[in-house]
mmCIF file of the N, C-alpha and C atoms, coordinates in Angstrom:
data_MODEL
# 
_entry.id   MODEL 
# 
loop_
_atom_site.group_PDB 
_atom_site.id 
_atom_site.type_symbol 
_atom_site.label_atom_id 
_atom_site.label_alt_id 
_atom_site.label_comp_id 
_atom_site.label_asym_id 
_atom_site.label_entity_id 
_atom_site.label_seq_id 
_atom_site.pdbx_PDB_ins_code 
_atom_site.Cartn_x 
_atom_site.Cartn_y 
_atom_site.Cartn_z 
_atom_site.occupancy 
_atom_site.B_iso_or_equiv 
_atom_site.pdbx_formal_charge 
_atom_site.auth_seq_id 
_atom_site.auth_comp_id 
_atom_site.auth_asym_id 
_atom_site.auth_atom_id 
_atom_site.pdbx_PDB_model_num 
ATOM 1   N N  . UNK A 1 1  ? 2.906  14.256 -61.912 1.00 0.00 ? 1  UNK A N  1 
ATOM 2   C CA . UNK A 1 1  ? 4.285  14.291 -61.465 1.00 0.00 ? 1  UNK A CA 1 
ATOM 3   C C  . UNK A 1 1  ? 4.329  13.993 -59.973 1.00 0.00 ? 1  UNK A C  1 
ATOM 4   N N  . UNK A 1 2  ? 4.394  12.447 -59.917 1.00 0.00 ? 2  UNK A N  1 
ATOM 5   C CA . UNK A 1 2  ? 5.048  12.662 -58.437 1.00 0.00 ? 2  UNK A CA 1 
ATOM 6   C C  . UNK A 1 2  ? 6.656  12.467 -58.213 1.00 0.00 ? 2  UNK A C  1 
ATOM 7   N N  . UNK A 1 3  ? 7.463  14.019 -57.167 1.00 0.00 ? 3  UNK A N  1 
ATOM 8   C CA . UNK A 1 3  ? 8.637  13.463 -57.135 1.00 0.00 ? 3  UNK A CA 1 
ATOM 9   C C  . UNK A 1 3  ? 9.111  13.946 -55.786 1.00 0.00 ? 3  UNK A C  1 
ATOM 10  N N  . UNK A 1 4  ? 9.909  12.779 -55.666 1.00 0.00 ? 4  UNK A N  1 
ATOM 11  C CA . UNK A 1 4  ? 10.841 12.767 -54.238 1.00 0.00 ? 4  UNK A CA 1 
ATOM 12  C C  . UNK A 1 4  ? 11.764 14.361 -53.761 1.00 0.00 ? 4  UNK A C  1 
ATOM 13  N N  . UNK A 1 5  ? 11.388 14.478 -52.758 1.00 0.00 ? 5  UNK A N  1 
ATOM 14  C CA . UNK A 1 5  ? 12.199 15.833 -52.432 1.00 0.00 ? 5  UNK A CA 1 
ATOM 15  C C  . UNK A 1 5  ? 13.480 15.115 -51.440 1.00 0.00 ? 5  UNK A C  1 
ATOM 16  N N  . UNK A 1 6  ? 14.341 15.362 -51.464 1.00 0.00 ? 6  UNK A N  1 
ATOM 17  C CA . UNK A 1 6  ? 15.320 15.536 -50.302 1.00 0.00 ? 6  UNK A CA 1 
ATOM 18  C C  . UNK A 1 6  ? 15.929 16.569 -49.749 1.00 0.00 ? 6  UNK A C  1 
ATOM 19  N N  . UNK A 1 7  ? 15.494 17.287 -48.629 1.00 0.00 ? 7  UNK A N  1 
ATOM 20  C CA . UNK A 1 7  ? 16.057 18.448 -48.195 1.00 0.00 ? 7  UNK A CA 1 
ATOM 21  C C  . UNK A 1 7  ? 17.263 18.785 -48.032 1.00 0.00 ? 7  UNK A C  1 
ATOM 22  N N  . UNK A 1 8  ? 17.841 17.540 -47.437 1.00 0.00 ? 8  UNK A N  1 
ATOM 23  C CA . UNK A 1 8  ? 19.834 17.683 -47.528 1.00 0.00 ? 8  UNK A CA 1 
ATOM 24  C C  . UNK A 1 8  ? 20.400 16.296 -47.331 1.00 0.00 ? 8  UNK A C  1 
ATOM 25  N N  . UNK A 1 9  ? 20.867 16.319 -48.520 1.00 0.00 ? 9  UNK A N  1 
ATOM 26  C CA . UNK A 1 9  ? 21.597 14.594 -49.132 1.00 0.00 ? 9  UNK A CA 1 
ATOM 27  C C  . UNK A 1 9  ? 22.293 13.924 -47.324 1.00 0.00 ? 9  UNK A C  1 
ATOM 28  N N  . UNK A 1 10 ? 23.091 14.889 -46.871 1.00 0.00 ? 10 UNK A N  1 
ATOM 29  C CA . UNK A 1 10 ? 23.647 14.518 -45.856 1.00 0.00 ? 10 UNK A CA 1 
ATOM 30  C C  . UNK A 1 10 ? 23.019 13.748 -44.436 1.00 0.00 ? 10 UNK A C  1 
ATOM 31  N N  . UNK A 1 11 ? 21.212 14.667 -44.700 1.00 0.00 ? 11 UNK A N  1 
ATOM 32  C CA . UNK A 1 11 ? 20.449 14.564 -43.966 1.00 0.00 ? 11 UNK A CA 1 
ATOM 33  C C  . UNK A 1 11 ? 19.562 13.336 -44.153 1.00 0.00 ? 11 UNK A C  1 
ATOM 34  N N  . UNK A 1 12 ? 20.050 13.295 -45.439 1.00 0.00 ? 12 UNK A N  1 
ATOM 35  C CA . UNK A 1 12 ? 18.937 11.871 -45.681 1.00 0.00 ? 12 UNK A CA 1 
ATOM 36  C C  . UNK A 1 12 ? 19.195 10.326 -45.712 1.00 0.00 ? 12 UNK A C  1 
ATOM 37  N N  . UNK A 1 13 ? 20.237 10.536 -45.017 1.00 0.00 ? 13 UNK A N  1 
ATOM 38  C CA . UNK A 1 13 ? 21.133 9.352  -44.754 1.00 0.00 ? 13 UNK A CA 1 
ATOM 39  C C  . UNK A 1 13 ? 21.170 9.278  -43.287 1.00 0.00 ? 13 UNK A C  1 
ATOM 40  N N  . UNK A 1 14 ? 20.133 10.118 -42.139 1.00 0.00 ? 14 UNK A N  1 
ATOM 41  C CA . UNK A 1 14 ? 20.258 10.060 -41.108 1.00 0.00 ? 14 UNK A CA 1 
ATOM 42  C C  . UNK A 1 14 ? 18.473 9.198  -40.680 1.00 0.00 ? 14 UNK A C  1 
ATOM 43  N N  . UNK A 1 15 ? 17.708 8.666  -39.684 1.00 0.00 ? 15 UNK A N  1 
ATOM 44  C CA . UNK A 1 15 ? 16.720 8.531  -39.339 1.00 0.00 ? 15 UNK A CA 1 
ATOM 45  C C  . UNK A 1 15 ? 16.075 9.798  -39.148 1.00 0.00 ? 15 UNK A C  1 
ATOM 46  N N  . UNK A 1 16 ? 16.677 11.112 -39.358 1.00 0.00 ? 16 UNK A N  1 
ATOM 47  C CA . UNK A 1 16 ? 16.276 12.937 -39.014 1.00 0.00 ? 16 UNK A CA 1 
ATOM 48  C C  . UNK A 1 16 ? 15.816 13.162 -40.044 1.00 0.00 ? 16 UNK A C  1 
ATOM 49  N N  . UNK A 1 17 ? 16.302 12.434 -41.673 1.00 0.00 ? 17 UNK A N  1 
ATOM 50  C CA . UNK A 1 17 ? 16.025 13.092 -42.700 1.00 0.00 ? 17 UNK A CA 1 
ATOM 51  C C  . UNK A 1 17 ? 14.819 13.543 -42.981 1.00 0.00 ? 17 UNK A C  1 
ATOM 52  N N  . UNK A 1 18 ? 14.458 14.538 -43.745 1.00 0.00 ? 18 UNK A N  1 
ATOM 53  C CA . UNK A 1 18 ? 13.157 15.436 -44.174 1.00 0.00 ? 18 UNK A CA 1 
ATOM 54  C C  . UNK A 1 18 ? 12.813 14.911 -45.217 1.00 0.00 ? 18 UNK A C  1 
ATOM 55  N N  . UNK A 1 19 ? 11.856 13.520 -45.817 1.00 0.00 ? 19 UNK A N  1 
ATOM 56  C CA . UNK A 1 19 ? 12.024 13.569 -47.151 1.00 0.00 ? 19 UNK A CA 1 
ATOM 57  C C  . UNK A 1 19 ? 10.749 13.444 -47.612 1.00 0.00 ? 19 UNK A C  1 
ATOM 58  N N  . UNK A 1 20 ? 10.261 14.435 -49.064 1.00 0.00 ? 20 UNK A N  1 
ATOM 59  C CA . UNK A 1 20 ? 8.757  14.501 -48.936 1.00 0.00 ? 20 UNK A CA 1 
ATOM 60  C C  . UNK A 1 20 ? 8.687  14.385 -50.326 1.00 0.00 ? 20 UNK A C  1 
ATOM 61  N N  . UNK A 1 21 ? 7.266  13.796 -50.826 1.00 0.00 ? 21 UNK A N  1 
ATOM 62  C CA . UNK A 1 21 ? 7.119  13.428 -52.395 1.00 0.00 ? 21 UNK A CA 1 
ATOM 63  C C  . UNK A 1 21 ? 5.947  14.850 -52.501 1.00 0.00 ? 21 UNK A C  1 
ATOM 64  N N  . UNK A 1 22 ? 6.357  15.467 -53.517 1.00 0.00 ? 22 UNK A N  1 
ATOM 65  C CA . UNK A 1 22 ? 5.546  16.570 -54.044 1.00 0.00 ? 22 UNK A CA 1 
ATOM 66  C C  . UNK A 1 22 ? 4.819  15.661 -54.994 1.00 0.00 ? 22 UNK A C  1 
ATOM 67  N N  . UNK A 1 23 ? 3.589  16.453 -54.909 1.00 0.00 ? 23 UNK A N  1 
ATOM 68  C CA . UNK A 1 23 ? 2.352  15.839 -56.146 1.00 0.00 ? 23 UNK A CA 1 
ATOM 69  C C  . UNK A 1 23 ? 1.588  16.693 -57.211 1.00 0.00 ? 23 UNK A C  1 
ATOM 70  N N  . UNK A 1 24 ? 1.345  16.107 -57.676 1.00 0.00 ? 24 UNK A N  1 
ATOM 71  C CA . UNK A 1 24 ? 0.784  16.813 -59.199 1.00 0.00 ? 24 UNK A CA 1 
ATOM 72  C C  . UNK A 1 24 ? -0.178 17.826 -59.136 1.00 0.00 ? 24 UNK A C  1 
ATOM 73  N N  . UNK A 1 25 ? -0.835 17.646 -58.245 1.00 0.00 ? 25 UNK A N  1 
ATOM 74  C CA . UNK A 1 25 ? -1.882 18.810 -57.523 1.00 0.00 ? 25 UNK A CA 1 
ATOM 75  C C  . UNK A 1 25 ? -1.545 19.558 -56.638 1.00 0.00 ? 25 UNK A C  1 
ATOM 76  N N  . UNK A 1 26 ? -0.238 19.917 -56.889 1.00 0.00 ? 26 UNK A N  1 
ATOM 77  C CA . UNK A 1 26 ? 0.548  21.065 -56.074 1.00 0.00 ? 26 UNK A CA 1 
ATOM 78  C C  . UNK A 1 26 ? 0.387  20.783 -54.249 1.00 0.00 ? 26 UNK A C  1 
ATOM 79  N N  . UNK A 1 27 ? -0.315 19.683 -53.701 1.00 0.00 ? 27 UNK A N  1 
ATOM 80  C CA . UNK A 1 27 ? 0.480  19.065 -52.561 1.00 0.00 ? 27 UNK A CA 1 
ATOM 81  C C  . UNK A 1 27 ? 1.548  18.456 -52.384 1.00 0.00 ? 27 UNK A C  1 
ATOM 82  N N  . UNK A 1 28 ? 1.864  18.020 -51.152 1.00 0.00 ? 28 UNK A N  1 
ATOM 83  C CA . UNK A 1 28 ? 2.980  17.392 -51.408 1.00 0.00 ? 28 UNK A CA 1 
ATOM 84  C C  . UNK A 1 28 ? 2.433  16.801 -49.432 1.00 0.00 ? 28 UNK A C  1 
ATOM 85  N N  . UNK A 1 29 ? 3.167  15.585 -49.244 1.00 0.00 ? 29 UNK A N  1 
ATOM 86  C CA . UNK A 1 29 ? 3.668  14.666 -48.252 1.00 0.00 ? 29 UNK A CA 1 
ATOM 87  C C  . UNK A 1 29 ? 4.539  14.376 -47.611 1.00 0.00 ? 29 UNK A C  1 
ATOM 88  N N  . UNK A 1 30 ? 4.730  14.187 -46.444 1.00 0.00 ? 30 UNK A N  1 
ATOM 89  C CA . UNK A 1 30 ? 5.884  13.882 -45.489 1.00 0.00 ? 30 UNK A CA 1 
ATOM 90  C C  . UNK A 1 30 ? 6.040  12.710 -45.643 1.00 0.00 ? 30 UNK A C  1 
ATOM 91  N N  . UNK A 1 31 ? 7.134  12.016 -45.970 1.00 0.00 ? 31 UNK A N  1 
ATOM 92  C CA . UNK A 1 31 ? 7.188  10.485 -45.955 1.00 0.00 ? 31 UNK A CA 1 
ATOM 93  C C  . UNK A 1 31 ? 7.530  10.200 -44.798 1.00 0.00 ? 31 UNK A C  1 
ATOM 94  N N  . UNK A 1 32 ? 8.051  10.711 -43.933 1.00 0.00 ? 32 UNK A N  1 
ATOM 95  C CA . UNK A 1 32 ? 8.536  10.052 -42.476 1.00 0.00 ? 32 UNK A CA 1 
ATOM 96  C C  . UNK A 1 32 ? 8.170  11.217 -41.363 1.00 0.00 ? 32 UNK A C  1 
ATOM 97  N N  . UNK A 1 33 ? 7.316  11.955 -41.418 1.00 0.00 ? 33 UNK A N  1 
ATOM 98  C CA . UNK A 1 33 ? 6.880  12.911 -40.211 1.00 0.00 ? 33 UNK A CA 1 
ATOM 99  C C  . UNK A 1 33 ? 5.545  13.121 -40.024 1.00 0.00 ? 33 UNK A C  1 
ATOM 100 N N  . UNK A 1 34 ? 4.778  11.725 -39.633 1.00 0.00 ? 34 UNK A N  1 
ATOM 101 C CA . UNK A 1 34 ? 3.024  12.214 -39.223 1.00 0.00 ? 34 UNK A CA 1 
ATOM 102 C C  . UNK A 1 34 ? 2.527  13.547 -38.641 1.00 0.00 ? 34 UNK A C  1 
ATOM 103 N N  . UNK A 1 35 ? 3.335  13.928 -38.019 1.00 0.00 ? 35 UNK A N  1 
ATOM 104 C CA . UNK A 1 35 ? 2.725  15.437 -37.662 1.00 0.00 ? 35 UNK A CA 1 
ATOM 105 C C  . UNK A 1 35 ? 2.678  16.410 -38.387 1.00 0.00 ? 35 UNK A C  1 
ATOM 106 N N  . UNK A 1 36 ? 3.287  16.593 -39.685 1.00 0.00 ? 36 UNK A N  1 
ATOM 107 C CA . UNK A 1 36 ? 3.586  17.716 -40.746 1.00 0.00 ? 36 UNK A CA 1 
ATOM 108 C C  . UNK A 1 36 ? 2.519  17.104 -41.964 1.00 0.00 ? 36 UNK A C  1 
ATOM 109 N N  . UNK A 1 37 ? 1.493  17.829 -42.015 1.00 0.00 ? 37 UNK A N  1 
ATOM 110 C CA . UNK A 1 37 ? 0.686  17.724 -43.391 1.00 0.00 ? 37 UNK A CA 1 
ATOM 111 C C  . UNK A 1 37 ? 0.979  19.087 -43.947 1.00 0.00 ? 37 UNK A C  1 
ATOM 112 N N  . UNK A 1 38 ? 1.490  18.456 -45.451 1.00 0.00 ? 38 UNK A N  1 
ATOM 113 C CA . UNK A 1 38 ? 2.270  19.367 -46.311 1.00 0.00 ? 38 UNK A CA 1 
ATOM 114 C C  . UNK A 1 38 ? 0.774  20.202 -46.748 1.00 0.00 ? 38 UNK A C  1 
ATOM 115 N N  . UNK A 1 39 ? -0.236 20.973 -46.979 1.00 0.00 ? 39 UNK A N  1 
ATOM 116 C CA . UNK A 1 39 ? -1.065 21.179 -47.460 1.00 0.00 ? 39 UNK A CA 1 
ATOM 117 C C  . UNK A 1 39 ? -1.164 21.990 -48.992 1.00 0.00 ? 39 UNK A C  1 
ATOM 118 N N  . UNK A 1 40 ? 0.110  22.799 -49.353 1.00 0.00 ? 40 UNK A N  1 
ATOM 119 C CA . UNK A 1 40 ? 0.421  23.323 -50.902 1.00 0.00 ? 40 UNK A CA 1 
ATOM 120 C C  . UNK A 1 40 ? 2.242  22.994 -51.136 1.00 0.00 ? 40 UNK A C  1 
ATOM 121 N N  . UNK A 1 41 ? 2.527  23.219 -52.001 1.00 0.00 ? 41 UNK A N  1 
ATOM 122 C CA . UNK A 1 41 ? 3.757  23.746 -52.174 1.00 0.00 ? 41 UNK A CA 1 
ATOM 123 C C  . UNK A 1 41 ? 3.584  24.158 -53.730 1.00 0.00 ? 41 UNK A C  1 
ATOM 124 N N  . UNK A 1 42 ? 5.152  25.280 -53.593 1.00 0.00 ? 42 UNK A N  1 
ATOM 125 C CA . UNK A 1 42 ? 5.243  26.418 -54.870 1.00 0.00 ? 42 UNK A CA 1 
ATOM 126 C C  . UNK A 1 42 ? 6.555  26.542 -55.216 1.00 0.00 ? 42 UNK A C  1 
ATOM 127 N N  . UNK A 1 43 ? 6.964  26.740 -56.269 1.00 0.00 ? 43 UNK A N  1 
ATOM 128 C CA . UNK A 1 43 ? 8.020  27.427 -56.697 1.00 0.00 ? 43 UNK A CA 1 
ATOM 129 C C  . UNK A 1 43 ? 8.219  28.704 -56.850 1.00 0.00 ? 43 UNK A C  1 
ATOM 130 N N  . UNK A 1 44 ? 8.865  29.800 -56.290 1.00 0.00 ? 44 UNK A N  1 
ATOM 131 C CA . UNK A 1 44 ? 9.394  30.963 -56.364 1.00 0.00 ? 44 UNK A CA 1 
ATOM 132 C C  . UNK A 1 44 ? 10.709 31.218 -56.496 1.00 0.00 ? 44 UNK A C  1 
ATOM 133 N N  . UNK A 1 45 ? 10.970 31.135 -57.881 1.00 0.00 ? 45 UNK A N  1 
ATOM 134 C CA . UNK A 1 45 ? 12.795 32.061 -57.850 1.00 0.00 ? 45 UNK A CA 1 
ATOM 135 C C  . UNK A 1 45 ? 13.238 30.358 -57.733 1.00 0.00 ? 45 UNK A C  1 
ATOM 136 N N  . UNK A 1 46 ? 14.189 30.427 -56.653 1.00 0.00 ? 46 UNK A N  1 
ATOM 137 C CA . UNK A 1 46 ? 15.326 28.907 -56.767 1.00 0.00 ? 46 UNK A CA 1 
ATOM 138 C C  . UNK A 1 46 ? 14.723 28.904 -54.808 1.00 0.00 ? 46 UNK A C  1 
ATOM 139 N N  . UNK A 1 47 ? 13.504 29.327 -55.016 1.00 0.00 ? 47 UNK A N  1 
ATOM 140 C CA . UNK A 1 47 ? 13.043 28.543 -53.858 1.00 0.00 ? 47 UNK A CA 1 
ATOM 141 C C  . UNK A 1 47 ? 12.062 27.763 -53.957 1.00 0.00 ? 47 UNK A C  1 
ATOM 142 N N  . UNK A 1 48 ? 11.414 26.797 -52.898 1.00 0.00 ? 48 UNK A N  1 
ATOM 143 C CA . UNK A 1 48 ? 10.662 26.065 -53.282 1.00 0.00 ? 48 UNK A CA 1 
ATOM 144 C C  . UNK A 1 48 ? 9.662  26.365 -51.600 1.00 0.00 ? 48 UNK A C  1 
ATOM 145 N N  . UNK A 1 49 ? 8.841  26.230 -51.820 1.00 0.00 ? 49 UNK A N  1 
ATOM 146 C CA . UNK A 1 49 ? 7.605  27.129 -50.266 1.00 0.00 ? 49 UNK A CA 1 
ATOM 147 C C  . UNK A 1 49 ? 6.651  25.854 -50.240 1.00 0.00 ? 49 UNK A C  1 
ATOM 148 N N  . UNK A 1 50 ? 6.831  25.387 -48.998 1.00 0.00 ? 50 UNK A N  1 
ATOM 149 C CA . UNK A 1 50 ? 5.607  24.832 -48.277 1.00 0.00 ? 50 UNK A CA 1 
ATOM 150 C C  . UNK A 1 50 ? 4.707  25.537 -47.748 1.00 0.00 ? 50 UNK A C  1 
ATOM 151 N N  . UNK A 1 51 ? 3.290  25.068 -47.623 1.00 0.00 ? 51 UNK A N  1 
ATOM 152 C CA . UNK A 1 51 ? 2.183  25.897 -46.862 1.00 0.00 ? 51 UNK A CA 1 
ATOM 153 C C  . UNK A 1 51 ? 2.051  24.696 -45.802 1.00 0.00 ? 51 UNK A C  1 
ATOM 154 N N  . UNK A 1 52 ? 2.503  24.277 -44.364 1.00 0.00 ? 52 UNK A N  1 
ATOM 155 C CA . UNK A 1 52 ? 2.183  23.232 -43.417 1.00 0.00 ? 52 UNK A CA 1 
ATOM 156 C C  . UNK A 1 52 ? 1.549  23.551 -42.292 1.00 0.00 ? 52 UNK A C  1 
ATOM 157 N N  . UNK A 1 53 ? 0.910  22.641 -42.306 1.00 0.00 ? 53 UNK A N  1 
ATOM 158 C CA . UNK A 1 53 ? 0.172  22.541 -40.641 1.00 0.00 ? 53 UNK A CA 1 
ATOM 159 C C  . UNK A 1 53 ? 0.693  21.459 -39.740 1.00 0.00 ? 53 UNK A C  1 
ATOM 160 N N  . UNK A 1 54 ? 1.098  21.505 -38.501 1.00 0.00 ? 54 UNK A N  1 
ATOM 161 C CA . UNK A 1 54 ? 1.913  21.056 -37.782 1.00 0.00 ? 54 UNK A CA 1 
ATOM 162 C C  . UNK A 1 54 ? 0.858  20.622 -36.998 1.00 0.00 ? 54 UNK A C  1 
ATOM 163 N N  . UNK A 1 55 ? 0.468  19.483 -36.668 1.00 0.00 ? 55 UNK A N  1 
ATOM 164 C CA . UNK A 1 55 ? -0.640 18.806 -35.779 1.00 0.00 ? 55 UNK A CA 1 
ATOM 165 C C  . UNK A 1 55 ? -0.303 18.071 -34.048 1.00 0.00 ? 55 UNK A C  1 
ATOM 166 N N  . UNK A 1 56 ? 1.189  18.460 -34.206 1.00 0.00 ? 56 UNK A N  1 
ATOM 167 C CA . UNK A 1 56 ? 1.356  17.573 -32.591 1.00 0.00 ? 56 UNK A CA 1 
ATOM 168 C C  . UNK A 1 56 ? 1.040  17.804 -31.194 1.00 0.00 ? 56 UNK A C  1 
ATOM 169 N N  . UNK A 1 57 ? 1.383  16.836 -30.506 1.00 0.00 ? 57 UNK A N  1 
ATOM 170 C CA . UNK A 1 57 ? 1.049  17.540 -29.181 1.00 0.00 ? 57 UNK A CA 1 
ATOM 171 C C  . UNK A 1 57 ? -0.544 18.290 -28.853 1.00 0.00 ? 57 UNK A C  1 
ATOM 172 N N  . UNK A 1 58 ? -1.667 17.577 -29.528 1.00 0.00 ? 58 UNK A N  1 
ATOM 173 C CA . UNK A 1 58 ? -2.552 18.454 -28.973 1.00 0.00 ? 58 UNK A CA 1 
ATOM 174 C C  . UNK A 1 58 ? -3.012 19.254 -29.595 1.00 0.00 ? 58 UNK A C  1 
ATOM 175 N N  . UNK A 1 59 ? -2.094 20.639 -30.613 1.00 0.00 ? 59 UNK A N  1 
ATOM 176 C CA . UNK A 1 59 ? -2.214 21.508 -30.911 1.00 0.00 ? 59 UNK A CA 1 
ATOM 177 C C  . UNK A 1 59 ? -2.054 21.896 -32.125 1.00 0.00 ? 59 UNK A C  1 
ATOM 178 N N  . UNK A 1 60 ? -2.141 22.734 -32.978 1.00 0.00 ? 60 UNK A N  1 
ATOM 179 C CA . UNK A 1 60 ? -2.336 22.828 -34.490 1.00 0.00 ? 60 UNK A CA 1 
ATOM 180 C C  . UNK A 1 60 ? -2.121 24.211 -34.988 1.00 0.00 ? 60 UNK A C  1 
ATOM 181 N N  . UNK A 1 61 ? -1.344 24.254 -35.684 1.00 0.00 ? 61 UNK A N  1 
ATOM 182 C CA . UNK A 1 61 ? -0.113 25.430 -36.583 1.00 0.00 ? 61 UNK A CA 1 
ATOM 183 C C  . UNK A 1 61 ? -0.134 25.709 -37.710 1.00 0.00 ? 61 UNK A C  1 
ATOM 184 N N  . UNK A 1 62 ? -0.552 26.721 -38.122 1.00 0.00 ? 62 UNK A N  1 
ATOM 185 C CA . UNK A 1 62 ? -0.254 26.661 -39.954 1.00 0.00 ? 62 UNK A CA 1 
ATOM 186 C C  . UNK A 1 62 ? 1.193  27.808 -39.986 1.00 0.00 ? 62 UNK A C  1 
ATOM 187 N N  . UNK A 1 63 ? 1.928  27.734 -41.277 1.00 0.00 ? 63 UNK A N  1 
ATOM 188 C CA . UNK A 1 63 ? 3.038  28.005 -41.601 1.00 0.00 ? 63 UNK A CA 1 
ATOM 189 C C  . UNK A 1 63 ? 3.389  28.026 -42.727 1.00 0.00 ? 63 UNK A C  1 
ATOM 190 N N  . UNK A 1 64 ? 4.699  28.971 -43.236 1.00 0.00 ? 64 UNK A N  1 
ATOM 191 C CA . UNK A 1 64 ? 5.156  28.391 -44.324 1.00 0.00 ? 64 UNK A CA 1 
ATOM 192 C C  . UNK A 1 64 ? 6.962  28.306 -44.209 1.00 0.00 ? 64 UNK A C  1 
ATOM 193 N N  . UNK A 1 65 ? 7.165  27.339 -45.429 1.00 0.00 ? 65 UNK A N  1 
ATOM 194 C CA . UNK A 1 65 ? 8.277  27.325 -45.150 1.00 0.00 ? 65 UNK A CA 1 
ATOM 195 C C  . UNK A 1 65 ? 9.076  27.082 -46.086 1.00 0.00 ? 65 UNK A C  1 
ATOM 196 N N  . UNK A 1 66 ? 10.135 28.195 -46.402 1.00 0.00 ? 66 UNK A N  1 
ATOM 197 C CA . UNK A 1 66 ? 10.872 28.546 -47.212 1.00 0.00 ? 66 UNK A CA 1 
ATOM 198 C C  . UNK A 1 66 ? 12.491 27.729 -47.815 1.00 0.00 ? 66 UNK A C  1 
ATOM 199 N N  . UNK A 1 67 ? 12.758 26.713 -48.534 1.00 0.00 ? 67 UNK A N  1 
ATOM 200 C CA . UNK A 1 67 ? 14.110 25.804 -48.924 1.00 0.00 ? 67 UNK A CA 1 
ATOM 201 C C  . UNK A 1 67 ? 14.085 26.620 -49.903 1.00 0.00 ? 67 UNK A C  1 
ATOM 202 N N  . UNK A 1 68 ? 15.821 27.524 -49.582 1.00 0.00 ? 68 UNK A N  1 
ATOM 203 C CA . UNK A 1 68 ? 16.543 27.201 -51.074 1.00 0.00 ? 68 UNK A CA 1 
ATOM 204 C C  . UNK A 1 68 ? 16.922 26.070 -52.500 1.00 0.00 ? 68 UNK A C  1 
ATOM 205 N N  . UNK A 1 69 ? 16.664 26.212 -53.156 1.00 0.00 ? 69 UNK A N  1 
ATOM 206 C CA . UNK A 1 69 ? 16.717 25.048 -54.486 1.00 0.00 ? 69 UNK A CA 1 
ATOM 207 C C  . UNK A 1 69 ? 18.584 25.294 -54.824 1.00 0.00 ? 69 UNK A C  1 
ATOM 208 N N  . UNK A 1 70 ? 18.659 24.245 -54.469 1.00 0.00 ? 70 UNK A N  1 
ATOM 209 C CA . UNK A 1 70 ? 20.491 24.153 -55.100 1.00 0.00 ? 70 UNK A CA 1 
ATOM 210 C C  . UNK A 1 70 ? 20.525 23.822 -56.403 1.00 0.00 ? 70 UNK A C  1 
ATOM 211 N N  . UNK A 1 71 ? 20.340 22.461 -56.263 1.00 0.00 ? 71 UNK A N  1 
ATOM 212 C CA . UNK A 1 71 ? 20.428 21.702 -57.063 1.00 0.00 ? 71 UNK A CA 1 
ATOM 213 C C  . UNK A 1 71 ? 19.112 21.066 -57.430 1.00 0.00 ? 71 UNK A C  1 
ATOM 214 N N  . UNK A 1 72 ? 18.979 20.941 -58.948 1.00 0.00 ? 72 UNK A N  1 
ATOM 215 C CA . UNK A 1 72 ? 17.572 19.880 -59.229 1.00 0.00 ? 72 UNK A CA 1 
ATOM 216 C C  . UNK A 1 72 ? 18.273 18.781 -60.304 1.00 0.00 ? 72 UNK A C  1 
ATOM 217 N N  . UNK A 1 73 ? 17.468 17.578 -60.168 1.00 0.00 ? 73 UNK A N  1 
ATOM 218 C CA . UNK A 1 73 ? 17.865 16.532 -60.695 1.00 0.00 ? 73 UNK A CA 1 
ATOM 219 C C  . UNK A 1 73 ? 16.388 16.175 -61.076 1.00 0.00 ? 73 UNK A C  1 
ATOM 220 N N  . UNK A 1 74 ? 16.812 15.007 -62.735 1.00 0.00 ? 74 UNK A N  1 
ATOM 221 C CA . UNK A 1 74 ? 15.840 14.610 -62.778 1.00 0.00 ? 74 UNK A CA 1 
ATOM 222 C C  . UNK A 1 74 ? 15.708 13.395 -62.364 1.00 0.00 ? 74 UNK A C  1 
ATOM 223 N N  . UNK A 1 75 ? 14.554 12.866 -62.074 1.00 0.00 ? 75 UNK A N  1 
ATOM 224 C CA . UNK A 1 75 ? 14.548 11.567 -61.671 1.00 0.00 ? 75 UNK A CA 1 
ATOM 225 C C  . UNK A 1 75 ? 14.276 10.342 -62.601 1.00 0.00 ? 75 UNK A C  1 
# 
């Protein structure tokens, strides 16, 4: 399963947008942000959790990060 995430429709119509393809091996990818390597993602509840490491500037971050699930579509 690879599928397209869009964080906010509104947003993804901007050059800002967040948009990342989750993968079958429970990673997932930044399509437009080299500094964000997605390293897991999960489903919990009608949320959906990144595990990222943030590489810019020099310096290096791990994190997670929590999107509400609104809406799902299939593709």
């Amino acid at each position: 399963m690879n599928t397209k995430w869009i964080q906010n429709y509104a947003l993804a119509l901007s050059e800002a947008a967040l948009n990342f393809t989750l993968l079958a091996d429970d990673t997932a990818k930044s399509d437009n942000m080299k500094t964000l390597l997605y390293k897991k993602w999960r489903v919990a509840g009608n949320n959906i959790i990144f595990t990222i490491e943030s590489i810019g500037n020099h310096t290096s971050s791990t994190d997670d990060e929590v999107y509400e699930i609104i809406k799902l579509d299939d593709l």
